[in-house]
N, C-alpha and C positions, 0 to 999 in steps of 0.2 A: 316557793321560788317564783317570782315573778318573769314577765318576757324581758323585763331589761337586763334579769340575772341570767335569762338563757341565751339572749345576745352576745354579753360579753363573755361568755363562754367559748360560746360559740366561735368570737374572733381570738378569743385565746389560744382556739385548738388551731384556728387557721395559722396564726403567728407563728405558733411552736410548730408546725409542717412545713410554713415558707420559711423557715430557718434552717431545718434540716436539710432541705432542697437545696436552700441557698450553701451550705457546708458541702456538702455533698461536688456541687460545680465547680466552687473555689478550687477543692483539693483536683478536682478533673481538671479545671484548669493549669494548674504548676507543674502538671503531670504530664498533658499535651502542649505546653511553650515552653519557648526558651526563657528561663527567668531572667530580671534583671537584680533579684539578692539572693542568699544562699537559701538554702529547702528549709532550716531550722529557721532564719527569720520567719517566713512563711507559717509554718507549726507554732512557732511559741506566740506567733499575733493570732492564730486564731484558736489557740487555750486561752489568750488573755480576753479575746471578744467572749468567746464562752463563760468564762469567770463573770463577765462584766455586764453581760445577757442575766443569769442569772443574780447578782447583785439588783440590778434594775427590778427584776421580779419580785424579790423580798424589801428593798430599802427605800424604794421610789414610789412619791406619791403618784395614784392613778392617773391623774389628768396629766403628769407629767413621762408619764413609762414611753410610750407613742413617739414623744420627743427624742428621747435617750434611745431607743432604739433604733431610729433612722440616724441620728449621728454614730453612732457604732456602725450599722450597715453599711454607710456611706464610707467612713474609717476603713474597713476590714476589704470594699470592695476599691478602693484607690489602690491598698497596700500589693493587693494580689493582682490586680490591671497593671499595675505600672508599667512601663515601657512596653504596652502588647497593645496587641495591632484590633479595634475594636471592628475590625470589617471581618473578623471571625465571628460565627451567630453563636459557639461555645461560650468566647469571650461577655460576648454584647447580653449572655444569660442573663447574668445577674440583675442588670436593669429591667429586663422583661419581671423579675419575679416581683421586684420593686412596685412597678408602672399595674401589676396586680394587686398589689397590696393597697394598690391607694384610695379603694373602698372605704378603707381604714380612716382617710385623712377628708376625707372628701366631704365631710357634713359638716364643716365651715371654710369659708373661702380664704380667710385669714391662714390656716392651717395647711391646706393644697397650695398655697403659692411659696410657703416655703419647703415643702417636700418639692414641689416641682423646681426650686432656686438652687437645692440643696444637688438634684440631680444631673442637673443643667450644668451647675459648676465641676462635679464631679467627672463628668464627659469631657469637659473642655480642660480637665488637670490632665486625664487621661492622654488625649491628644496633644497634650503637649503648647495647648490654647490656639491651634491649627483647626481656621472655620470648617469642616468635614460636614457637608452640608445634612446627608444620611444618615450622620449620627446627633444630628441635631430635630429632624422633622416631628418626631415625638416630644420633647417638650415645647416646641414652639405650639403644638396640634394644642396640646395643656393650657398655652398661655392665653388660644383663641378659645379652650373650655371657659374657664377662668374669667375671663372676660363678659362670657354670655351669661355664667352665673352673678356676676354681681350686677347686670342689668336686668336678671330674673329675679333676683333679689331686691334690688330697687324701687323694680315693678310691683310685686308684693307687700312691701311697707308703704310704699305709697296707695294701693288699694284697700291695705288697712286702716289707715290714715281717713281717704276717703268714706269709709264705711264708717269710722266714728262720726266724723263733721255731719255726714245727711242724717246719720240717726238723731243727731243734735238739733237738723232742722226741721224734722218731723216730730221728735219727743219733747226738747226743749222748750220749743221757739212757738207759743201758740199763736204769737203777734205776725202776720202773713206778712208782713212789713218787711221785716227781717231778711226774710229767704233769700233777698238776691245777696244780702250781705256776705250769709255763708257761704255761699257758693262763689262768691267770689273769693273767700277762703280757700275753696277748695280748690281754685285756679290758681293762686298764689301756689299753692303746694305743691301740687303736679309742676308746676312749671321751676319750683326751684329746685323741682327735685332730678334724677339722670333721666328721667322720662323725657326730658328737653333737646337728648340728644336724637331723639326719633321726629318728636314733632312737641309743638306749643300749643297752648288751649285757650281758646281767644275768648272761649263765652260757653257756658255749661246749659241744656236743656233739658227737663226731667219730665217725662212722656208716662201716659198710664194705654193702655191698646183695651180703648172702651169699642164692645162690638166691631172688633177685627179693623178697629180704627185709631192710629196712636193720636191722644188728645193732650196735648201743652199742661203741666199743672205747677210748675214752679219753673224759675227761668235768673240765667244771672242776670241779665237785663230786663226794662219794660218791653214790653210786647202788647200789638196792641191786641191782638186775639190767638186766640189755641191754635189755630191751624199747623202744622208744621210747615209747608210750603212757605207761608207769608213769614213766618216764625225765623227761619233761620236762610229767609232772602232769596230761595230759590226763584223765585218772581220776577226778579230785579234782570 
């Protein structure tokens, strides 16, 4: 058995226990509110979610089970919120056990933007699409994760990026000629990449710390010696 088989085990068993949780509160819920359908709708929607939990487990490819599950949770937790007042922390459970689960979704950004869209709209059926600003502050908090991760992500491809182009100018390129070429490469790329929403890169310098002194050794431009001070205009 490898770690990646005892991984998803692992979130297997997590799943199957925030399901029973989640079952568990639904029924607490219809039991401490006042409904707005009879106690059998309520029952026969959540045998049919059960039914349909399990279907998912046998008939649903992998990469897709993840999916099917959040649209069912979503489904089962509108049916049983309906016309209830989400400023109960009873009621507001169910999303907490959700907003836990989203370990689950969280190792690509493509995937958490739509469990966070999925939850977002679910709130806003809830309320009746009335702005409640406190029932909103957690997925907005989401959309400012979400946002930092695909600049954290940006940052990272574009460092790997970089890490190929200077390997290219130190392994490929024996002709010194060259050098400022690629690095002006590598200026074009950071610059057209989300990196440009921080800052732009005017001129790249590649420094070596000969005896506790950094020394100039390739540069996007000519220079006319190593120094760094004269190098990159502090002088001026």
């Amino acid at each position: 058995m490898t770690l990646n088989d005892i991984d998803y085990d692992i979130r297997r068993f997590n799943s199957f226990i925030l399901r029973i949780v989640l079952i568990i509160i639904l029924v607490s819920i219809i039991i401490f509110n006042q409904n707005f359908f009879s106690d059998w709708i309520y029952y026969a929607s959540l045998i049919i979610y059960i039914a349909l939990l399990f279907l998912n487990l046998f008939f649903v490819k992998i990469e897709r089970k993840g999916v099917v599950r959040l649209v069912l949770d979503l489904a089962i937790i509108n049916i049983f919120l309906y016309n209830k007042d989400l400023n109960y922390i009873l009621n507001y459970l169910p999303f907490f056990l959700l907003i836990y689960n989203v370990q689950s979704h969280s190792n690509k950004n493509d995937k958490l933007i739509y469990f966070v869209l999925g939850v977002h709209l679910s709130l806003l059926n809830i309320d009746k699409f009335s702005l409640i600003l406190t029932h909103h502050l957690i997925p907005i908090i989401f959309y400012f994760f979400i946002f930092i991760l695909s600049i954290r992500k940006s940052f990272l491809f574009v460092n790997q990026e970089i890490i190929v182009l200077i390997g290219d100018l130190f392994i490929e390129n024996v002709n010194e000629n060259n050098s400022h070429k690629i690095l002006k490469d590598v200026i074009t790329k950071i610059n057209d990449s989300k990196v440009k929403i921080i800052n732009q890169v005017d001129e790249i310098f590649l420094f070596i710390n000969n005896s506790e002194k950094l020394v100039l050794i390739k540069a996007s431009k000519f220079v006319i010696n190593n120094d760094i001070t004269s190098s990159l205009g502090l002088n001026n």
